[in-house]
C-alpha positions as CSV (number, residue, x, y, z in Angstrom):
1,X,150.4,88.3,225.2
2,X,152.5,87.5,222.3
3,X,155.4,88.3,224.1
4,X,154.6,86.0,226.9
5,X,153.6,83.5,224.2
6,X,157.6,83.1,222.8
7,X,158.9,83.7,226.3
8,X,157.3,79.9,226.6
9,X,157.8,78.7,223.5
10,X,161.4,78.9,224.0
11,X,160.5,75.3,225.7
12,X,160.9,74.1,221.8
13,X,164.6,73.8,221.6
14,X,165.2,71.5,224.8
15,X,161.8,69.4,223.4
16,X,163.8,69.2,220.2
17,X,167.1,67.6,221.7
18,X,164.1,64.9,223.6
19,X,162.7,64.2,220.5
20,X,165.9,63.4,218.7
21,X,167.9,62.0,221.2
22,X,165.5,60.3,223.9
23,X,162.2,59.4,221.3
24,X,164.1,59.0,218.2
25,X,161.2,60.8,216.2
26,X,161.4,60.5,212.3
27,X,163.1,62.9,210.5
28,X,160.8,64.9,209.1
29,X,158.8,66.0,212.3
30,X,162.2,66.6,213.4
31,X,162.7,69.2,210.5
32,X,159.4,70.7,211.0
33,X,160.4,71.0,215.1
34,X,163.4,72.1,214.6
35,X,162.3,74.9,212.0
36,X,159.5,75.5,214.5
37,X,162.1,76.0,217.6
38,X,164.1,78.5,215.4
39,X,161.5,80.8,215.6
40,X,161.8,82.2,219.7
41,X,165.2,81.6,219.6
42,X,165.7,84.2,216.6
43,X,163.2,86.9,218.9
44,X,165.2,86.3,222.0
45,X,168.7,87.2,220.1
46,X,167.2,90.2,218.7
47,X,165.6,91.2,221.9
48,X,169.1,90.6,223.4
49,X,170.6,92.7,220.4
50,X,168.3,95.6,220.8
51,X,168.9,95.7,224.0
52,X,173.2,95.9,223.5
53,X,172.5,98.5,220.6
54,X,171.2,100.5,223.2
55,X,174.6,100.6,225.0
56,X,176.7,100.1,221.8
57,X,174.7,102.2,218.8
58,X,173.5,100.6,215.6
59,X,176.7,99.5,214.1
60,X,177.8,97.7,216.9
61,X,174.6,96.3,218.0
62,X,174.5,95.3,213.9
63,X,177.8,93.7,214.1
64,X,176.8,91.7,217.4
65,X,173.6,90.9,215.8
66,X,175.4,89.4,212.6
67,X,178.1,87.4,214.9
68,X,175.9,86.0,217.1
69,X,173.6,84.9,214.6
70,X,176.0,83.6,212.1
71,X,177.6,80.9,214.7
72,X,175.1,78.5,213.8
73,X,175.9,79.0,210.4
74,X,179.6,78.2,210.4
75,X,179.0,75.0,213.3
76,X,176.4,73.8,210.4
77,X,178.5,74.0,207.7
78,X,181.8,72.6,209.3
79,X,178.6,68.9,210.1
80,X,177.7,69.2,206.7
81,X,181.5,69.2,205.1
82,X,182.1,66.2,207.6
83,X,179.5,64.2,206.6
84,X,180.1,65.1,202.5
85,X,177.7,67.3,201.8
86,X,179.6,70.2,200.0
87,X,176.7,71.1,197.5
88,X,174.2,71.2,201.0
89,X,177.5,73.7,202.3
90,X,178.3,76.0,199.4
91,X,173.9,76.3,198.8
92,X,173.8,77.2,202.5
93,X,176.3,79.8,202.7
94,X,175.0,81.5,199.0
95,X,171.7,81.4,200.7
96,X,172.5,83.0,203.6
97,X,174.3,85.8,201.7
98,X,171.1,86.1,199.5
99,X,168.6,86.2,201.7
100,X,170.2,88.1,204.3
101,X,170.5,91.1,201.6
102,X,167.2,91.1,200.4
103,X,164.7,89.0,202.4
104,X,165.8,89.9,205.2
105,X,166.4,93.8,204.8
106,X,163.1,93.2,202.7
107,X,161.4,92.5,205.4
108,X,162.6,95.6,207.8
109,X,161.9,98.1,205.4
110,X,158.3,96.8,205.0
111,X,158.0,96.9,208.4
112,X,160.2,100.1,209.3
113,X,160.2,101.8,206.0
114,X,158.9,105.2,205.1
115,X,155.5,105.9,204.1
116,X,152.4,108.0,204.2
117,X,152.2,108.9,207.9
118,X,155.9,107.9,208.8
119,X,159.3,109.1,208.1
120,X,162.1,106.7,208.7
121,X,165.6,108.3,210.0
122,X,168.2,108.5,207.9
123,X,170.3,104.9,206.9
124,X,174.5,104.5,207.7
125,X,175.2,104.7,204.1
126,X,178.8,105.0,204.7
127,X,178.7,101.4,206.2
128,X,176.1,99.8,204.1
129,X,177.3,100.6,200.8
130,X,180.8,99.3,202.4
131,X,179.6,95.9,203.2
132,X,177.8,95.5,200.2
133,X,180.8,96.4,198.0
134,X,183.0,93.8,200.3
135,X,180.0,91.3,199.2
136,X,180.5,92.2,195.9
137,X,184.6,91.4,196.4
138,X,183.8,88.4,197.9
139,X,182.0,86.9,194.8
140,X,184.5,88.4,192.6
141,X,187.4,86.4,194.4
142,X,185.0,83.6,194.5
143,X,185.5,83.0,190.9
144,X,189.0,82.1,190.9
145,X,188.2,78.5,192.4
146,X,184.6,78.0,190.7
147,X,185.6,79.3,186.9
148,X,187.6,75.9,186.8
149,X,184.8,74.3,189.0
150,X,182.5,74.2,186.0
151,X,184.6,71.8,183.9
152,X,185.9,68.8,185.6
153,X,185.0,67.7,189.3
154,X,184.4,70.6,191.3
155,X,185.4,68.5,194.4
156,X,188.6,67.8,193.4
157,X,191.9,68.5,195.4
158,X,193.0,71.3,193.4
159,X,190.6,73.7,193.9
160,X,190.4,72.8,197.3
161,X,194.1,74.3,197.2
162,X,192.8,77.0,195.0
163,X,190.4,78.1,197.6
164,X,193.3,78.6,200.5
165,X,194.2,81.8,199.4
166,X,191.1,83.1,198.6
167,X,189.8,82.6,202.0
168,X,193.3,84.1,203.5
169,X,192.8,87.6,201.1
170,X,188.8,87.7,202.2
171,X,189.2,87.0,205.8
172,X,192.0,89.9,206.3
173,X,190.1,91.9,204.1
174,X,187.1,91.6,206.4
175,X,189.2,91.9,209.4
176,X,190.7,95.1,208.3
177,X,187.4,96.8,207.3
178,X,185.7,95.8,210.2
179,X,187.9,97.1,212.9
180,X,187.5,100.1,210.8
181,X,183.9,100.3,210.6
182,X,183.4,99.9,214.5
183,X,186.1,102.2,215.1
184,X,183.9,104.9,213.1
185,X,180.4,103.8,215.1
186,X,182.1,103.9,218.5
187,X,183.6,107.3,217.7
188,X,180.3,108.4,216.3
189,X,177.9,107.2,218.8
190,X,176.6,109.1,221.6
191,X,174.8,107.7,224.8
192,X,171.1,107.6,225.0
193,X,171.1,107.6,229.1
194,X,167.0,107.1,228.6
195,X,167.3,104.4,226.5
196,X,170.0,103.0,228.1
197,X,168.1,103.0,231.5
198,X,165.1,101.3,230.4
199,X,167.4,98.6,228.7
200,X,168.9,95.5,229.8
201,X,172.7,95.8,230.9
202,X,175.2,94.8,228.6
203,X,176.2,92.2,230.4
204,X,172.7,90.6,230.7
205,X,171.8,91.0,227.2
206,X,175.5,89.1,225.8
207,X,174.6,86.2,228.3
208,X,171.2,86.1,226.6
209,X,172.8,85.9,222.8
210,X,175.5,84.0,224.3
211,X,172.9,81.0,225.7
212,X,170.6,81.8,222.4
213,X,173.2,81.4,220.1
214,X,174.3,78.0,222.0
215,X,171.1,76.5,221.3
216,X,170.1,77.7,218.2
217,X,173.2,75.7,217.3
218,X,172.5,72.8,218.8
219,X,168.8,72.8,217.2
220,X,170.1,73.5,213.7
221,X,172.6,70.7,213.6
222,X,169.4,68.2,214.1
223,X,167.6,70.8,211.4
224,X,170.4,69.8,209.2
225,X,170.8,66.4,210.0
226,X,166.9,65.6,209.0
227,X,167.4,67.6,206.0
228,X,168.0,65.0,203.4
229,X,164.9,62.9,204.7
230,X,162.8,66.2,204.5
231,X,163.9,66.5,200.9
232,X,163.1,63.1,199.6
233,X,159.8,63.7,201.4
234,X,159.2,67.1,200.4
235,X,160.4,66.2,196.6
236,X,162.6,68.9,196.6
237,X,166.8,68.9,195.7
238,X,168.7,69.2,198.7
239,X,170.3,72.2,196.8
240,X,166.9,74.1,197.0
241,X,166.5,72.6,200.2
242,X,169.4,74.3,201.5
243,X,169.6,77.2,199.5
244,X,166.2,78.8,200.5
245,X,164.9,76.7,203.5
246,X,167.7,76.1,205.6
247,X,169.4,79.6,204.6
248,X,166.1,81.6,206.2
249,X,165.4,78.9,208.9
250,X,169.2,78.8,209.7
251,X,169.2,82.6,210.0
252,X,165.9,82.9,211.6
253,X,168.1,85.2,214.1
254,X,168.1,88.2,211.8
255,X,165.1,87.6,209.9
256,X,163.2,88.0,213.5
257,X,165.7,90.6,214.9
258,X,165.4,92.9,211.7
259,X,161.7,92.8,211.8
260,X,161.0,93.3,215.5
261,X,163.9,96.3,215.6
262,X,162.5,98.0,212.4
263,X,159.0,97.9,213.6
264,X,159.9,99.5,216.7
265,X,161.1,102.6,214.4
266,X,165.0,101.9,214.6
267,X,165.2,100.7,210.9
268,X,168.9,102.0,211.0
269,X,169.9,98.8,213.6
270,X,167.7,96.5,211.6
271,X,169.1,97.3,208.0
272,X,172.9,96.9,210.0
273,X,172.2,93.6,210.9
274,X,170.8,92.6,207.8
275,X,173.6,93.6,205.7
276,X,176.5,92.6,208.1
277,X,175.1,90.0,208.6
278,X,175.2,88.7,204.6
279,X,178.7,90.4,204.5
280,X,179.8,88.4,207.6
281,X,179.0,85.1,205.8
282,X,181.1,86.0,202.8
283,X,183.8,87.4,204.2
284,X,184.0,85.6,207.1
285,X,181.7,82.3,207.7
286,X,182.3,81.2,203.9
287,X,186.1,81.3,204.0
288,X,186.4,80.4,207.6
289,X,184.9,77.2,206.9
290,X,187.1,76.6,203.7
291,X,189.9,76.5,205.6
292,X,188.6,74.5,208.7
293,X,186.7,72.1,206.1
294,X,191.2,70.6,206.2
295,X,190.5,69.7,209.7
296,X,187.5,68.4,209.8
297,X,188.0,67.0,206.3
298,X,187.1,66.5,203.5
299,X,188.5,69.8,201.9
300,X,185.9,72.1,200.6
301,X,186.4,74.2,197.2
302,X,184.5,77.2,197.4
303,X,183.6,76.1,193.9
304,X,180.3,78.0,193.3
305,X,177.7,77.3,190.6
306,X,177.1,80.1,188.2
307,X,173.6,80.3,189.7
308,X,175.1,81.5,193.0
309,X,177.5,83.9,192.0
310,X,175.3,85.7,189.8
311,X,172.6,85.5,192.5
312,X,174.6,87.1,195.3
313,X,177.0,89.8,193.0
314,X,173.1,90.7,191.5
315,X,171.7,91.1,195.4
316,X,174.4,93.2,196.4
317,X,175.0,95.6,193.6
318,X,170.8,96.3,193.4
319,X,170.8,96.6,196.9
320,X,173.4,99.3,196.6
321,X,171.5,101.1,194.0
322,X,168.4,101.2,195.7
323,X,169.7,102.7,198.8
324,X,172.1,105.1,197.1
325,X,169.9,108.2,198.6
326,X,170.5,107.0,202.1
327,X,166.6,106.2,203.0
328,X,164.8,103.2,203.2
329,X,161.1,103.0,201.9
330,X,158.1,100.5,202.6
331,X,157.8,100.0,198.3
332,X,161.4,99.0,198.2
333,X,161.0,96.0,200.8
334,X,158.1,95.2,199.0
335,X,160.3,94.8,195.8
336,X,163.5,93.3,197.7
337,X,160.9,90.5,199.1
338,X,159.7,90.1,195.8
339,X,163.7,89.5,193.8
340,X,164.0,87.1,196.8
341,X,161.2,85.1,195.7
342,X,162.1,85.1,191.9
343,X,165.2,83.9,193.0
344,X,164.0,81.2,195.2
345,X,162.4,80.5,192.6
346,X,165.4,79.9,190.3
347,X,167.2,77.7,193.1
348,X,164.1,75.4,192.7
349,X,164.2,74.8,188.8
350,X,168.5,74.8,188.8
351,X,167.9,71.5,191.0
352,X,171.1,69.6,192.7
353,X,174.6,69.9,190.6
Protein backbone atom coordinates (compact mmCIF):
# COMPACT_ATOMS: atom_id res chain seq x y z
CA UNK A 1 0.00 0.00 0.00
CA UNK A 2 2.40 2.56 0.88
CA UNK A 3 4.39 1.80 -1.99
CA UNK A 4 1.51 2.18 -4.30
CA UNK A 5 0.68 5.29 -2.35
CA UNK A 6 4.11 7.32 -3.68
CA UNK A 7 4.06 5.46 -6.98
CA UNK A 8 0.92 8.03 -7.36
CA UNK A 9 1.96 10.73 -5.60
CA UNK A 10 4.71 11.15 -7.95
CA UNK A 11 1.60 13.15 -9.69
CA UNK A 12 2.88 16.17 -7.30
CA UNK A 13 5.75 17.43 -9.28
CA UNK A 14 3.83 17.98 -12.75
CA UNK A 15 0.79 19.55 -10.38
CA UNK A 16 3.54 21.73 -9.09
CA UNK A 17 4.76 23.25 -12.58
CA UNK A 18 0.36 23.80 -13.15
CA UNK A 19 0.16 25.53 -10.12
CA UNK A 20 3.08 27.85 -10.69
CA UNK A 21 2.95 28.34 -14.18
CA UNK A 22 -0.83 27.79 -15.40
CA UNK A 23 -2.81 28.94 -11.80
CA UNK A 24 -0.21 31.34 -10.55
CA UNK A 25 -0.91 30.06 -6.86
CA UNK A 26 0.67 32.33 -4.00
CA UNK A 27 3.89 31.59 -2.97
CA UNK A 28 3.55 30.00 0.08
CA UNK A 29 1.24 27.00 -0.99
CA UNK A 30 3.72 26.88 -3.57
CA UNK A 31 6.48 26.24 -0.88
CA UNK A 32 4.46 23.85 0.97
CA UNK A 33 3.69 21.91 -2.66
CA UNK A 34 6.77 21.92 -3.66
CA UNK A 35 8.24 20.61 -0.24
CA UNK A 36 5.37 18.14 -0.44
CA UNK A 37 6.44 16.92 -4.19
CA UNK A 38 10.07 16.37 -2.88
CA UNK A 39 9.06 13.78 -0.92
CA UNK A 40 8.31 10.65 -3.85
CA UNK A 41 10.70 12.03 -5.91
CA UNK A 42 13.55 11.43 -3.14
CA UNK A 43 11.88 7.48 -2.71
CA UNK A 44 11.92 6.97 -6.45
CA UNK A 45 15.92 7.98 -6.63
CA UNK A 46 16.68 5.86 -3.87
CA UNK A 47 14.63 3.04 -5.17
CA UNK A 48 16.47 3.65 -8.46
CA UNK A 49 19.81 3.79 -6.38
CA UNK A 50 19.28 0.56 -4.56
CA UNK A 51 18.56 -0.95 -7.36
CA UNK A 52 22.19 0.27 -9.39
CA UNK A 53 24.04 -0.67 -5.98
CA UNK A 54 22.95 -3.94 -6.70
CA UNK A 55 24.88 -4.09 -9.94
CA UNK A 56 27.54 -1.56 -8.87
CA UNK A 57 28.23 -2.33 -4.77
CA UNK A 58 27.77 0.29 -2.06
CA UNK A 59 30.35 2.71 -3.03
CA UNK A 60 29.25 3.16 -6.30
CA UNK A 61 25.65 2.87 -5.79
CA UNK A 62 26.75 5.77 -2.80
CA UNK A 63 28.52 7.83 -5.30
CA UNK A 64 25.49 7.64 -7.82
CA UNK A 65 23.17 8.26 -5.05
CA UNK A 66 25.18 11.59 -3.97
CA UNK A 67 25.43 12.75 -7.86
CA UNK A 68 22.16 12.29 -8.69
CA UNK A 69 20.86 13.86 -5.85
CA UNK A 70 23.09 16.80 -5.58
CA UNK A 71 22.10 18.12 -9.27
CA UNK A 72 19.33 19.98 -7.87
CA UNK A 73 21.57 21.40 -5.47
CA UNK A 74 24.09 23.03 -7.76
CA UNK A 75 20.92 24.12 -10.63
CA UNK A 76 19.53 25.93 -7.26
CA UNK A 77 22.30 27.60 -6.34
CA UNK A 78 23.64 28.80 -9.86
CA UNK A 79 19.04 30.72 -9.67
CA UNK A 80 19.84 31.87 -6.41
CA UNK A 81 23.46 33.62 -7.33
CA UNK A 82 21.52 35.01 -10.40
CA UNK A 83 19.00 36.55 -8.78
CA UNK A 84 21.44 37.96 -5.70
CA UNK A 85 20.84 35.84 -3.19
CA UNK A 86 24.49 34.77 -2.03
CA UNK A 87 23.63 34.56 1.77
CA UNK A 88 20.30 32.09 0.48
CA UNK A 89 23.57 30.26 -1.64
CA UNK A 90 26.46 29.88 0.80
CA UNK A 91 23.37 28.87 3.86
CA UNK A 92 22.21 26.20 1.28
CA UNK A 93 25.31 24.63 0.48
CA UNK A 94 26.59 24.68 4.51
CA UNK A 95 23.28 23.13 5.08
CA UNK A 96 23.52 20.52 2.82
CA UNK A 97 27.00 19.59 4.05
CA UNK A 98 25.50 19.64 7.65
CA UNK A 99 22.71 17.81 7.38
CA UNK A 100 23.80 15.34 5.08
CA UNK A 101 26.52 14.21 7.76
CA UNK A 102 24.46 14.00 10.61
CA UNK A 103 20.61 14.16 9.83
CA UNK A 104 20.81 12.26 7.30
CA UNK A 105 23.33 9.43 8.35
CA UNK A 106 21.32 10.10 11.71
CA UNK A 107 18.54 8.92 10.41
CA UNK A 108 19.97 5.51 8.68
CA UNK A 109 21.54 4.32 11.67
CA UNK A 110 18.27 4.76 13.68
CA UNK A 111 16.72 2.87 11.19
CA UNK A 112 19.62 0.37 10.16
CA UNK A 113 21.72 0.49 13.19
CA UNK A 114 22.66 -2.22 15.61
CA UNK A 115 20.73 -3.09 18.47
CA UNK A 116 19.20 -5.72 20.76
CA UNK A 117 18.01 -8.35 18.30
CA UNK A 118 20.10 -6.99 15.17
CA UNK A 119 23.58 -6.80 14.16
CA UNK A 120 24.38 -4.36 11.43
CA UNK A 121 27.46 -5.44 8.88
CA UNK A 122 30.39 -4.01 9.12
CA UNK A 123 30.75 0.03 7.72
CA UNK A 124 33.55 1.03 4.59
CA UNK A 125 35.65 2.82 7.08
CA UNK A 126 38.38 3.24 4.68
CA UNK A 127 35.98 5.51 2.54
CA UNK A 128 34.02 7.11 5.14
CA UNK A 129 36.66 8.46 7.28
CA UNK A 130 38.20 9.65 3.70
CA UNK A 131 35.30 11.70 2.78
CA UNK A 132 34.90 13.06 6.02
CA UNK A 133 38.59 14.15 6.34
CA UNK A 134 38.10 15.75 2.51
CA UNK A 135 35.06 17.64 4.30
CA UNK A 136 37.24 18.64 6.86
CA UNK A 137 39.85 20.09 4.01
CA UNK A 138 37.18 21.65 2.42
CA UNK A 139 36.31 23.93 5.42
CA UNK A 140 39.89 24.45 6.12
CA UNK A 141 40.53 25.94 2.54
CA UNK A 142 37.26 27.62 2.99
CA UNK A 143 38.81 30.06 5.35
CA UNK A 144 41.08 31.66 3.12
CA UNK A 145 38.22 33.70 1.36
CA UNK A 146 35.83 34.13 4.60
CA UNK A 147 38.70 35.13 7.38
CA UNK A 148 38.73 38.45 5.36
CA UNK A 149 34.92 38.02 4.77
CA UNK A 150 34.24 39.00 8.37
CA UNK A 151 35.61 42.56 8.14
CA UNK A 152 34.48 44.56 5.22
CA UNK A 153 31.83 43.41 2.52
CA UNK A 154 31.95 39.91 2.19
CA UNK A 155 30.50 40.43 -1.40
CA UNK A 156 33.09 42.31 -2.67
CA UNK A 157 35.14 41.58 -5.85
CA UNK A 158 38.24 40.46 -4.13
CA UNK A 159 37.23 37.60 -2.43
CA UNK A 160 35.31 36.64 -5.28
CA UNK A 161 38.94 36.40 -6.92
CA UNK A 162 40.02 34.88 -3.67
CA UNK A 163 37.68 32.05 -4.04
CA UNK A 164 39.02 31.02 -7.77
CA UNK A 165 41.71 29.07 -6.46
CA UNK A 166 40.15 27.58 -3.78
CA UNK A 167 37.59 26.02 -5.77
CA UNK A 168 40.40 24.89 -8.48
CA UNK A 169 42.58 23.07 -5.41
CA UNK A 170 39.08 21.42 -4.01
CA UNK A 171 37.70 20.33 -7.18
CA UNK A 172 41.03 18.37 -8.35
CA UNK A 173 41.37 17.37 -4.98
CA UNK A 174 37.84 15.69 -5.17
CA UNK A 175 38.52 14.47 -8.60
CA UNK A 176 41.66 12.71 -7.70
CA UNK A 177 40.25 10.96 -4.50
CA UNK A 178 37.29 10.02 -6.11
CA UNK A 179 38.50 8.09 -9.12
CA UNK A 180 40.45 6.55 -6.39
CA UNK A 181 37.83 5.54 -4.20
CA UNK A 182 35.68 3.84 -6.98
CA UNK A 183 38.66 2.35 -8.35
CA UNK A 184 39.00 0.47 -4.79
CA UNK A 185 34.91 -0.50 -4.66
CA UNK A 186 34.93 -1.74 -8.27
CA UNK A 187 38.03 -3.82 -7.47
CA UNK A 188 36.57 -4.90 -4.28
CA UNK A 189 33.07 -5.72 -5.21
CA UNK A 190 31.84 -9.02 -6.10
CA UNK A 191 28.46 -9.88 -7.96
CA UNK A 192 25.42 -10.83 -6.08
CA UNK A 193 23.83 -12.82 -9.25
CA UNK A 194 20.55 -13.17 -6.62
CA UNK A 195 20.29 -9.87 -5.97
CA UNK A 196 21.17 -8.74 -9.08
CA UNK A 197 18.33 -10.92 -10.64
CA UNK A 198 15.53 -9.69 -8.63
CA UNK A 199 16.87 -6.05 -9.37
CA UNK A 200 16.08 -3.55 -11.94
CA UNK A 201 18.75 -3.47 -14.87
CA UNK A 202 21.16 -0.87 -14.77
CA UNK A 203 20.03 0.75 -17.51
CA UNK A 204 16.38 0.99 -16.14
CA UNK A 205 17.31 2.16 -12.87
CA UNK A 206 19.85 5.33 -14.41
CA UNK A 207 16.74 6.37 -16.61
CA UNK A 208 14.78 6.38 -13.46
CA UNK A 209 17.40 8.84 -11.46
CA UNK A 210 18.02 10.39 -14.67
CA UNK A 211 14.04 11.48 -15.12
CA UNK A 212 13.86 11.89 -11.05
CA UNK A 213 16.66 13.95 -10.81
CA UNK A 214 15.21 16.24 -13.92
CA UNK A 215 12.26 16.93 -11.95
CA UNK A 216 13.34 17.22 -8.64
CA UNK A 217 15.15 20.08 -10.29
CA UNK A 218 12.62 21.68 -11.90
CA UNK A 219 10.37 21.53 -8.52
CA UNK A 220 13.04 22.95 -6.37
CA UNK A 221 13.71 25.97 -8.48
CA UNK A 222 9.92 26.99 -7.73
CA UNK A 223 10.79 25.69 -3.98
CA UNK A 224 13.35 28.29 -4.05
CA UNK A 225 11.79 30.81 -5.91
CA UNK A 226 8.70 30.98 -3.13
CA UNK A 227 11.28 30.98 -0.50
CA UNK A 228 11.57 34.53 0.42
CA UNK A 229 7.60 34.84 0.63
CA UNK A 230 7.58 31.65 2.85
CA UNK A 231 10.01 33.45 5.08
CA UNK A 232 8.35 36.74 5.59
CA UNK A 233 5.28 34.53 6.29
CA UNK A 234 6.84 32.01 8.26
CA UNK A 235 8.81 34.95 10.34
CA UNK A 236 11.82 33.24 9.81
CA UNK A 237 15.53 34.74 8.18
CA UNK A 238 15.93 33.53 4.91
CA UNK A 239 19.39 32.28 6.26
CA UNK A 240 17.49 29.78 8.61
CA UNK A 241 15.18 29.38 5.91
CA UNK A 242 17.85 28.08 3.74
CA UNK A 243 20.10 26.67 5.94
CA UNK A 244 17.76 23.96 7.56
CA UNK A 245 14.58 23.97 5.39
CA UNK A 246 15.69 24.10 2.01
CA UNK A 247 19.01 22.06 2.82
CA UNK A 248 16.81 18.86 4.00
CA UNK A 249 13.87 19.56 1.51
CA UNK A 250 16.49 20.21 -1.17
CA UNK A 251 18.15 16.97 -0.37
CA UNK A 252 15.05 15.01 0.33
CA UNK A 253 16.87 12.48 -2.20
CA UNK A 254 19.17 11.13 0.45
CA UNK A 255 17.34 11.80 3.39
CA UNK A 256 14.57 9.15 1.79
CA UNK A 257 17.19 6.91 0.01
CA UNK A 258 19.36 6.49 3.34
CA UNK A 259 16.34 5.65 5.33
CA UNK A 260 14.53 3.22 3.03
CA UNK A 261 18.16 1.41 2.13
CA UNK A 262 19.22 1.18 5.83
CA UNK A 263 15.86 -0.20 6.90
CA UNK A 264 16.06 -2.82 4.39
CA UNK A 265 19.45 -4.01 6.42
CA UNK A 266 22.11 -2.45 3.86
CA UNK A 267 23.16 0.36 6.26
CA UNK A 268 26.64 0.13 4.53
CA UNK A 269 24.86 1.83 1.00
CA UNK A 270 22.91 4.14 3.17
CA UNK A 271 25.76 5.58 5.38
CA UNK A 272 27.78 5.85 1.55
CA UNK A 273 25.31 8.06 0.30
CA UNK A 274 24.97 10.00 3.23
CA UNK A 275 28.52 10.92 3.55
CA UNK A 276 29.34 11.35 -0.18
CA UNK A 277 26.82 12.93 -0.61
CA UNK A 278 27.91 15.94 2.17
CA UNK A 279 31.53 15.46 0.75
CA UNK A 280 30.23 15.93 -2.85
CA UNK A 281 28.68 19.39 -1.97
CA UNK A 282 32.00 20.59 -0.51
CA UNK A 283 34.19 19.45 -2.72
CA UNK A 284 32.38 19.56 -5.65
CA UNK A 285 28.73 21.43 -5.76
CA UNK A 286 30.19 24.37 -3.44
CA UNK A 287 33.22 25.20 -5.60
CA UNK A 288 31.59 24.32 -8.84
CA UNK A 289 29.19 26.90 -8.32
CA UNK A 290 31.88 29.55 -7.31
CA UNK A 291 33.34 29.38 -10.38
CA UNK A 292 30.07 29.22 -12.61
CA UNK A 293 28.50 32.06 -10.20
CA UNK A 294 31.33 34.35 -13.23
CA UNK A 295 28.96 33.19 -15.83
CA UNK A 296 25.96 33.51 -14.55
CA UNK A 297 27.04 36.50 -12.51
CA UNK A 298 27.22 38.05 -9.95
CA UNK A 299 30.52 36.47 -8.64
CA UNK A 300 30.10 34.48 -5.49
CA UNK A 301 32.84 34.54 -2.54
CA UNK A 302 32.71 31.43 -0.79
CA UNK A 303 32.84 33.88 2.12
CA UNK A 304 31.38 31.73 4.98
CA UNK A 305 30.06 32.99 8.34
CA UNK A 306 31.87 31.59 11.37
CA UNK A 307 28.70 29.86 12.23
CA UNK A 308 29.01 27.65 9.15
CA UNK A 309 32.50 26.75 9.28
CA UNK A 310 32.47 25.72 12.75
CA UNK A 311 29.22 23.88 12.09
CA UNK A 312 30.43 21.70 9.21
CA UNK A 313 34.43 21.15 10.40
CA UNK A 314 32.42 20.15 14.06
CA UNK A 315 29.93 17.62 11.97
CA UNK A 316 32.72 15.98 10.20
CA UNK A 317 35.43 15.58 12.74
CA UNK A 318 32.50 13.98 15.46
CA UNK A 319 31.27 12.00 12.84
CA UNK A 320 34.68 10.58 12.36
CA UNK A 321 35.06 9.88 15.99
CA UNK A 322 32.01 8.16 16.43
CA UNK A 323 32.45 5.68 13.69
CA UNK A 324 36.12 5.15 14.32
CA UNK A 325 35.34 1.27 15.27
CA UNK A 326 33.85 0.74 11.87
CA UNK A 327 30.01 -0.05 13.18
CA UNK A 328 27.08 1.89 13.20
CA UNK A 329 24.63 1.76 16.20
CA UNK A 330 20.77 2.77 16.64
CA UNK A 331 22.04 5.17 20.00
CA UNK A 332 24.48 7.03 17.83
CA UNK A 333 21.69 8.12 15.13
CA UNK A 334 19.73 8.89 17.95
CA UNK A 335 22.59 11.39 19.06
CA UNK A 336 23.69 12.55 15.41
CA UNK A 337 19.68 13.58 14.94
CA UNK A 338 19.88 15.22 18.14
CA UNK A 339 23.56 17.64 17.27
CA UNK A 340 21.46 18.27 14.02
CA UNK A 341 18.75 19.79 15.94
CA UNK A 342 20.97 21.88 18.29
CA UNK A 343 22.44 23.15 15.38
CA UNK A 344 19.28 23.98 13.60
CA UNK A 345 18.79 25.48 16.34
CA UNK A 346 21.74 27.86 16.26
CA UNK A 347 21.02 28.74 12.43
CA UNK A 348 17.62 30.13 13.91
CA UNK A 349 19.00 32.49 16.69
CA UNK A 350 22.40 33.62 14.19
CA UNK A 351 19.52 35.16 11.95
CA UNK A 352 20.43 36.68 8.35
CA UNK A 353 24.15 38.37 8.05
Amino acid sequence: MGRKLLWASLVLAPLVVLLRYVFHVGDTALFIAAAAALVPLAWLIGEATEHAGEHTGPGIGGFLNASFGNAPELIIALFAVNASLPDVVRGSLAGSVVSNILLVLGAALVFGGEHEGRRAERLDLVSLMVQLGLVAIAVLLFLVPSIPGWHGDPERHSLAALTIPVAIVLLLLYTATIVQNLRRHKQAHVADEEAIAGSWSLPRALVALSVATAATAVVSEILVHSLHSFAETAGLSEFFIAAVIVAIVGNAAEHGGAIVIAHRGKLRLATEIAVSSSAQVALFVTPAVALLSWVVTPALPLSFRPIELAAMGGSAVLVGFMLADGRGRRWEGFALVAIYAGVALAFLAAGDR
